[in-house]
Backbone bond lengths (Angstrom), bond angles and torsions (degrees), N, CA, C in turn:
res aa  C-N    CA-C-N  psi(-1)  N-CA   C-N-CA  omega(-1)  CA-C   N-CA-C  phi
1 X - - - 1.449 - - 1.536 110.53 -
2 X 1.190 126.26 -38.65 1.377 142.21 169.20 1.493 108.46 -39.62
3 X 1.527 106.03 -51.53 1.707 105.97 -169.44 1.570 110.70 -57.65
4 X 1.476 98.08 -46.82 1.600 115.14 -170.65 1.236 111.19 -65.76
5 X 1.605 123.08 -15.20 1.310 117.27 -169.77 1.333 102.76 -104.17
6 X 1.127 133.87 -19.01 1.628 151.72 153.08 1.481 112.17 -46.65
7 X 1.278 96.05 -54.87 1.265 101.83 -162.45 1.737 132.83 -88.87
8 X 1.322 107.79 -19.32 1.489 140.51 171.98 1.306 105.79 -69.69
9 X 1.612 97.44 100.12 1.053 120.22 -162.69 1.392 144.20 22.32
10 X 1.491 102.30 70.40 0.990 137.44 160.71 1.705 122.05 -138.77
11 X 1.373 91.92 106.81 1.678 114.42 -179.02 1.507 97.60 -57.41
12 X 1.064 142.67 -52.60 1.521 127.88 -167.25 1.765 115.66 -83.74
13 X 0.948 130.51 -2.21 1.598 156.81 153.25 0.984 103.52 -66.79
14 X 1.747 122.01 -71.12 1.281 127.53 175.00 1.234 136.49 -32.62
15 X 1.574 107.50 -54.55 1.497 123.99 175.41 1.797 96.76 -77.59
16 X 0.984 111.51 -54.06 1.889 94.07 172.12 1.728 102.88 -45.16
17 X 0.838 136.34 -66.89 1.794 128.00 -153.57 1.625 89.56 -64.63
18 X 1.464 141.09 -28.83 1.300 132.43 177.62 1.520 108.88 -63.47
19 X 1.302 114.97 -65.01 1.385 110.30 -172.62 1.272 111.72 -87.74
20 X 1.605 145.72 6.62 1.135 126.42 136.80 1.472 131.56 -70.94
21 X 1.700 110.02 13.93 1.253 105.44 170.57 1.440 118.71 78.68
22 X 1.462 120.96 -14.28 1.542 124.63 167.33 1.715 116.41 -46.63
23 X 1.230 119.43 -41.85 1.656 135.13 -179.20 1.878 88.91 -51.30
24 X 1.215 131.63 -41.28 1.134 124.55 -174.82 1.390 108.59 -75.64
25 X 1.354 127.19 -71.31 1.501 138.14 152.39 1.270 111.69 -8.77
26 X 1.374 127.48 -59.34 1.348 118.52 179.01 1.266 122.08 -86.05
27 X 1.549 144.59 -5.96 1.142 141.71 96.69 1.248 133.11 15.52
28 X 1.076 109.67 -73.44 1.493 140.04 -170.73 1.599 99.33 -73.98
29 X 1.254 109.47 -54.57 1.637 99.62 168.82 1.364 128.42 -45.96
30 X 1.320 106.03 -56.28 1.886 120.69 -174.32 1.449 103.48 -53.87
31 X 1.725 132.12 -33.94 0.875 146.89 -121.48 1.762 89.67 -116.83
32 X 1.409 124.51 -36.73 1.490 109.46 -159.73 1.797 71.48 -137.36
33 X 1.284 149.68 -51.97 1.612 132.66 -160.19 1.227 107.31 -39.64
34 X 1.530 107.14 152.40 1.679 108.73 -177.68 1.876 86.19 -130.22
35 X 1.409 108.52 -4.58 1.919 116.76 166.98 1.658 102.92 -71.21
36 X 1.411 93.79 101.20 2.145 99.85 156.88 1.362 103.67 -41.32
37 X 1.272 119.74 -85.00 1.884 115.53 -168.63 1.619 113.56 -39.73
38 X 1.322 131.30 -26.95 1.363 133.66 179.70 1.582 96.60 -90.85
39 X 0.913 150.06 -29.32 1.637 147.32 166.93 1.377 105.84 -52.99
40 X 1.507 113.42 -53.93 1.451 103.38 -163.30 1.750 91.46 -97.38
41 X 0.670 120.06 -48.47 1.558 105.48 168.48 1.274 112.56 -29.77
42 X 1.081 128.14 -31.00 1.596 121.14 175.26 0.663 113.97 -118.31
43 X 1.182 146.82 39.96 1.824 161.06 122.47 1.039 102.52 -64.42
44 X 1.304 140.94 -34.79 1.503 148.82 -129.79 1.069 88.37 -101.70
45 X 1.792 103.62 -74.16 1.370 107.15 -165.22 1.392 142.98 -45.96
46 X 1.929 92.76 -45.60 1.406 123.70 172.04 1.702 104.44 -47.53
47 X 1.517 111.35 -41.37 1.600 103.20 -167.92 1.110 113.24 -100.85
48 X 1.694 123.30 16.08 1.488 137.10 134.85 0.945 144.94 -29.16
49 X 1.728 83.71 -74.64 1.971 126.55 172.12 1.547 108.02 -73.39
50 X 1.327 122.79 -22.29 1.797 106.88 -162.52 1.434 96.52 -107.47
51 X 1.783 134.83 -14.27 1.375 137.52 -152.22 1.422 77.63 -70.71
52 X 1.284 114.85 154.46 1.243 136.29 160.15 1.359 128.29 17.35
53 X 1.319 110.71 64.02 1.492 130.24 -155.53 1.191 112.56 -162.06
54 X 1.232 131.69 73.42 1.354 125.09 -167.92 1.246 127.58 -51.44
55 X 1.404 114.94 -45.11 1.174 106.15 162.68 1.358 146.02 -64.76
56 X 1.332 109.28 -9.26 1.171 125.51 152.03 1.608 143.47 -68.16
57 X 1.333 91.39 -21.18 1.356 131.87 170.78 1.619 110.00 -66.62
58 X 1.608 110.19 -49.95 1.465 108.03 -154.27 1.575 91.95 -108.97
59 X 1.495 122.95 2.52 1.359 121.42 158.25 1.677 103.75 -63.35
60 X 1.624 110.58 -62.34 1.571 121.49 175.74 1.501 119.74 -31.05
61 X 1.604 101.82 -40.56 1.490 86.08 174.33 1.365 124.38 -103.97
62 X 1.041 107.69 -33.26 1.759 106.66 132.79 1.608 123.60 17.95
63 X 1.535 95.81 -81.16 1.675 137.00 -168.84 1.416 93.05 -68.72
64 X 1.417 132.64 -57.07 1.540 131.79 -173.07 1.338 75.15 107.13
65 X 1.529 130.63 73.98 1.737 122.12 -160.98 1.932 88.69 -100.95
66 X 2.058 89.84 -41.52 1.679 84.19 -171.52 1.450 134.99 -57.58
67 X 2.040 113.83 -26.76 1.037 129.19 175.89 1.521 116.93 -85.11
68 X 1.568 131.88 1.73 0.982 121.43 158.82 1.562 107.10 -91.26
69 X 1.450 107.79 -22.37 1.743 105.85 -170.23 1.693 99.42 -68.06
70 X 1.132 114.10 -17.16 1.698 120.32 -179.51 1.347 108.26 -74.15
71 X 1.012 115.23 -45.03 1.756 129.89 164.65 1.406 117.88 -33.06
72 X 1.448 102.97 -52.95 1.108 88.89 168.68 1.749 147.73 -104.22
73 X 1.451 79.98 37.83 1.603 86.25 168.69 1.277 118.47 -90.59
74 X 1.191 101.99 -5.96 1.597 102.81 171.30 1.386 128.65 -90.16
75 X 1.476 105.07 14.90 1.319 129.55 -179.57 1.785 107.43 -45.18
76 X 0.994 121.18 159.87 1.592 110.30 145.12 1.909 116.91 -113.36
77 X 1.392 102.47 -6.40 1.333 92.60 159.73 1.449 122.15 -77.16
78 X 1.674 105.50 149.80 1.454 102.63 -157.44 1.494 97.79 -90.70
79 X 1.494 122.23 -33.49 1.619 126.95 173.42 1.692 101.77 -63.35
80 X 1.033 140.22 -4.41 1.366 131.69 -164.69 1.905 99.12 -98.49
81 X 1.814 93.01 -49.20 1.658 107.51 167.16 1.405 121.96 -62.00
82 X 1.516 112.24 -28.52 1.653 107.55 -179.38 1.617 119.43 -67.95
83 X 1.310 93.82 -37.18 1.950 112.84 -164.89 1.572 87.39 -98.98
84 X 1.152 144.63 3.16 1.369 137.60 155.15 1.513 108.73 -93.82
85 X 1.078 126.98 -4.80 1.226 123.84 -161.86 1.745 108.00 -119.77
86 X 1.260 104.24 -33.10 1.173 111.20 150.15 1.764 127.23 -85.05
87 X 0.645 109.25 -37.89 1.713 95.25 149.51 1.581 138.67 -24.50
88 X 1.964 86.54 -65.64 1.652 102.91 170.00 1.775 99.19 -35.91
89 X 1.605 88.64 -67.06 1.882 79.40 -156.26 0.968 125.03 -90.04
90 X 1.571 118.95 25.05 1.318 126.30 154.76 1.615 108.42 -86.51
91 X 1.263 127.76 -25.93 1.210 145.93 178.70 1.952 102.61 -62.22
92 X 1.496 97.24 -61.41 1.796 100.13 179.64 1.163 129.80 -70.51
93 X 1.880 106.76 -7.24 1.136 103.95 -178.22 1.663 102.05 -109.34
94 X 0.913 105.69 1.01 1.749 106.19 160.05 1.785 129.06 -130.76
95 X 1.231 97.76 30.77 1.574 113.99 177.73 1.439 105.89 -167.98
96 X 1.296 113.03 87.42 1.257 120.56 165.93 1.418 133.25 -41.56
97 X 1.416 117.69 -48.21 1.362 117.36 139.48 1.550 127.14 -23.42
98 X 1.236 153.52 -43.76 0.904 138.96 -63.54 2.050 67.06 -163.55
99 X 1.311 118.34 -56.69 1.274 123.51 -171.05 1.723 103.23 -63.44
100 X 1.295 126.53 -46.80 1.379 134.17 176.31 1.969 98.63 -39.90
101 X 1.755 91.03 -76.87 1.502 99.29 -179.77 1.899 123.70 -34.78
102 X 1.478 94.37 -49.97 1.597 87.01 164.71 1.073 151.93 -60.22
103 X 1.566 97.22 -46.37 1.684 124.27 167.18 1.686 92.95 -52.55
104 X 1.132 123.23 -87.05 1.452 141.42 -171.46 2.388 98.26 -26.35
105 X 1.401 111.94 -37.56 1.026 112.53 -167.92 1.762 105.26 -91.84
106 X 1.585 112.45 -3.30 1.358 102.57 163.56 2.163 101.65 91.37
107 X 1.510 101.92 38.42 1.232 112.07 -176.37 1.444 111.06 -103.65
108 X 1.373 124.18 -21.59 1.859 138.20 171.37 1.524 89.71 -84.28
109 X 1.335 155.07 25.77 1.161 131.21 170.43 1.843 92.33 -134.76
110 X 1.484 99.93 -18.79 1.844 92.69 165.29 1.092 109.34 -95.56
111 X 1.257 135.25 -26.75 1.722 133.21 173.20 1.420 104.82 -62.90
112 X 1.353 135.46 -25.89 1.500 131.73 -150.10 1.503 80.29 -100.04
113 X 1.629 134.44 -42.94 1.405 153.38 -155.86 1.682 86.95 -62.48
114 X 1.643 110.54 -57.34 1.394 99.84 -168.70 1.239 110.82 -60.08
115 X 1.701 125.66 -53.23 1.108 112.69 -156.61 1.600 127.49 -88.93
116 X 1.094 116.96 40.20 1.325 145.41 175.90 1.339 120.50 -136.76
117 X 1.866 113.71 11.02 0.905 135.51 160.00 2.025 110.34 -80.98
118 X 1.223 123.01 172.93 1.464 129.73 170.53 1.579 100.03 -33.85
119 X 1.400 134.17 -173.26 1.462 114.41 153.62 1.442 105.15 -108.04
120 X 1.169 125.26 154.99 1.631 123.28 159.00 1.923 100.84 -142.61
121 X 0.851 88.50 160.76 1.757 106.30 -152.33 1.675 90.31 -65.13
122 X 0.965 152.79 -14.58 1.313 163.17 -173.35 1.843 105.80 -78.09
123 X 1.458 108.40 -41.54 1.278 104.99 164.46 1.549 135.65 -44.89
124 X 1.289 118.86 -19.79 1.074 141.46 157.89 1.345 121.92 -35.87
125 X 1.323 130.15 -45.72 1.373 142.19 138.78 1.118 129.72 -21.72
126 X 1.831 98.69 -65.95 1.178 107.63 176.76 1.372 126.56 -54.44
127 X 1.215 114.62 -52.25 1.457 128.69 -175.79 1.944 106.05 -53.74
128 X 1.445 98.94 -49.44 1.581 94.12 -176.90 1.419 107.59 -62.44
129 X 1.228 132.42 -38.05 1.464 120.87 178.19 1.825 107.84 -90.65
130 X 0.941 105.57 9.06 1.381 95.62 151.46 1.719 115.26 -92.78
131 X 1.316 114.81 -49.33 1.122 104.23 134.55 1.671 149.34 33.46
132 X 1.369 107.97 -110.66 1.257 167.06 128.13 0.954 116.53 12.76
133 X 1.696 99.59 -70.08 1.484 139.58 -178.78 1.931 105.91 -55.61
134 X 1.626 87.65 -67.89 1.461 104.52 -172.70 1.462 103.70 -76.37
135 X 0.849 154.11 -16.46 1.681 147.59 174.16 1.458 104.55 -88.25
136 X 1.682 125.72 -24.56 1.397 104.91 176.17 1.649 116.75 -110.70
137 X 0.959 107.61 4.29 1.955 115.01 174.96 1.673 116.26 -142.14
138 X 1.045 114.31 111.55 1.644 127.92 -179.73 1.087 91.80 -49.03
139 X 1.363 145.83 -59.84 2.171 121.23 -179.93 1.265 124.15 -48.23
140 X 1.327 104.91 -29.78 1.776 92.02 -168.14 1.488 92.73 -97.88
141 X 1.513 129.24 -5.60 1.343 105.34 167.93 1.401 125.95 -64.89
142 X 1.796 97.32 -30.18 2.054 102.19 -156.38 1.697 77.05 -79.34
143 X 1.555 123.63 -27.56 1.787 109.54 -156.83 1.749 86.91 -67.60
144 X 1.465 128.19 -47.95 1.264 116.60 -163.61 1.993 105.53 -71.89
145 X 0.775 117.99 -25.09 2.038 124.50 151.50 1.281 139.96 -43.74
146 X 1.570 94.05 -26.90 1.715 112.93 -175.33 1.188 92.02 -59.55
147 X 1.371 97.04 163.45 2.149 98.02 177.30 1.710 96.79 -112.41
148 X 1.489 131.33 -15.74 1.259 119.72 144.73 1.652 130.88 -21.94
149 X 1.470 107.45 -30.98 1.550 117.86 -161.00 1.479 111.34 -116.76
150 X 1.687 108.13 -8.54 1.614 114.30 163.41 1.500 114.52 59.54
151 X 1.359 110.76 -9.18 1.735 123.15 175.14 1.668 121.76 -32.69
152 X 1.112 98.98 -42.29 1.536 94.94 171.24 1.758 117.98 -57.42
153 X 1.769 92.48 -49.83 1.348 104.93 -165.92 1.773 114.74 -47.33
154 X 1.997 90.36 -57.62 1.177 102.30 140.49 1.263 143.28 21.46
155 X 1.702 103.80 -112.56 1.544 122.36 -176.33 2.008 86.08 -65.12
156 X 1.097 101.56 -55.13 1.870 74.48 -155.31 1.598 105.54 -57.12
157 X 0.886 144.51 -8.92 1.513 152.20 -172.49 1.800 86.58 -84.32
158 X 1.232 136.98 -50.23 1.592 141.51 -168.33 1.435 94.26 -72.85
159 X 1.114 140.72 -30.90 1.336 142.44 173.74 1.374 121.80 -56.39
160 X 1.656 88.87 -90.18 1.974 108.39 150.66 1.583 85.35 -7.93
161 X 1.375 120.05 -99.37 2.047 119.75 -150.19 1.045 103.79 -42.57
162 X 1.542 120.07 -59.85 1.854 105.93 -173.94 1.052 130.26 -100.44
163 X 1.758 106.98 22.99 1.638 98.18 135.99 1.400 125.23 -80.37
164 X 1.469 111.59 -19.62 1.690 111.91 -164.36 1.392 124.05 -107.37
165 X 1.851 97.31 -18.83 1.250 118.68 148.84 1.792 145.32 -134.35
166 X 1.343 92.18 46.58 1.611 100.04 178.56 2.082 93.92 -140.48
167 X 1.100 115.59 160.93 1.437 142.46 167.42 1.696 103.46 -96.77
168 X 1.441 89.89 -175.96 1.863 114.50 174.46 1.237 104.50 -39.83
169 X 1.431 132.35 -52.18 1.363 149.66 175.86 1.686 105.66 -29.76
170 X 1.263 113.41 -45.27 1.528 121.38 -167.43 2.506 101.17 -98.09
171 X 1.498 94.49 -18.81 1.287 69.43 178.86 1.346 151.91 -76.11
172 X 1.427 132.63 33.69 1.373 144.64 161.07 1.385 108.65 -106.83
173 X 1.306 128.96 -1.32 1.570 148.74 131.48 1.318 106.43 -34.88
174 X 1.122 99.69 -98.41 1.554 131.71 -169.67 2.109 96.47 -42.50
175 X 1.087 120.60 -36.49 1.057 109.42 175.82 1.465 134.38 -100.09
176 X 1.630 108.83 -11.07 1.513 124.06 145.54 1.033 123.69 -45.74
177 X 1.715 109.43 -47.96 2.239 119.14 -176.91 1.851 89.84 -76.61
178 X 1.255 113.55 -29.89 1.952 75.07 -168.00 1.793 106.47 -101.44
179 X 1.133 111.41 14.00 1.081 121.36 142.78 1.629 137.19 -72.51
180 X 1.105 108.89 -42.84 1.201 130.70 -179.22 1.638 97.00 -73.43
181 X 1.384 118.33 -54.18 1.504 125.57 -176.60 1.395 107.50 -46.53
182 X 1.564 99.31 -58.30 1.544 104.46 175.67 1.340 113.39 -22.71
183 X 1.873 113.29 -78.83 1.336 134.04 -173.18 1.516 120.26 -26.82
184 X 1.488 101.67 -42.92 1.368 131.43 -154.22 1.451 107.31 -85.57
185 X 1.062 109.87 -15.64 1.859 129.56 -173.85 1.719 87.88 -93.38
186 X 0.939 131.22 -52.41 1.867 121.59 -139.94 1.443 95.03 -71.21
């Protein structure tokens, strides 16, 4: 928690956690810990150190940072999925690259996975980097289009609920899916 709080936004923190080699270390954690609090602790950090920092960035891929961050969507902790999930789309919305690599790594078929899951307010994430995904790279739009992936059916079904059962609380939800719906129509 220390790193992330150092390091969040702060460029000279930042470049320290790069060249002390921590970006690897925390890697390495997500990658072999079987400790929940050390998983998301290093989700955290990692998306501390890499936000808007290039060099921090090209340590991450470096590391093979994006294919362990995929890893952990298969988490079953739900704090491990939230701060991984926001990552992604803090990641796509400041590394264009970054949406190819995901799509390509099979990340629009776990975002679509969540939200056709129960809802929990964390989905919210999901939806914006699904999103995200599809508004900034022509592949992951047609992959989120396929009718294999039912995504439309999907998001408008995630809608339907939080219009009929969510408040204000849910509206940047509610306006991610009819955005996304939009996309998903053209």
């Amino acid at each position: 928690e220390l790193v992330a709080t150092l390091a969040q936004n702060n460029p000279v923190c930042q470049m320290a956690v790069t060249e002390s080699g921590l970006i690897s270390l925390l890697l390495e954690a997500l990658h072999t810990s079987c400790v929940d609090n050390v998983l998301v602790k290093s989700v955290y950090a990692l998306s501390c150190a890499v936000k808007d920092h290039e060099e921090a960035h090209e340590d991450f891929v470096r590391q093979h940072g994006y294919s362990v961050l995929v890893g952990c969507l298969k988490s079953d902790v739900e704090k491990v999925l939230v701060k991984t999930v926001f990552f992604m789309g803090n990641l796509c919305d400041s590394h264009p690259t970054a949406n190819q690599t995901l799509c390509e790594a099979g990340v629009v078929e776990s975002l679509a996975s969540f939200l056709s899951q129960e809802h929990a307010a964390w989905h919210e994430h999901a939806a914006r980097t699904l999103l995200t995904l599809a508004n900034q790279n022509s592949d992951c739009l047609k992959r989120c289009q396929q009718s294999d992936l039912n995504l439309e059916n999907t998001v408008h079904t995630r809608l339907k609920f939080l219009l009929q059962h969510c408040g204000e609380e849910a509206a940047e939800e509610k306006d991610y899916c009819t955005q996304l719906l939009s996309l998903l129509k053209k």
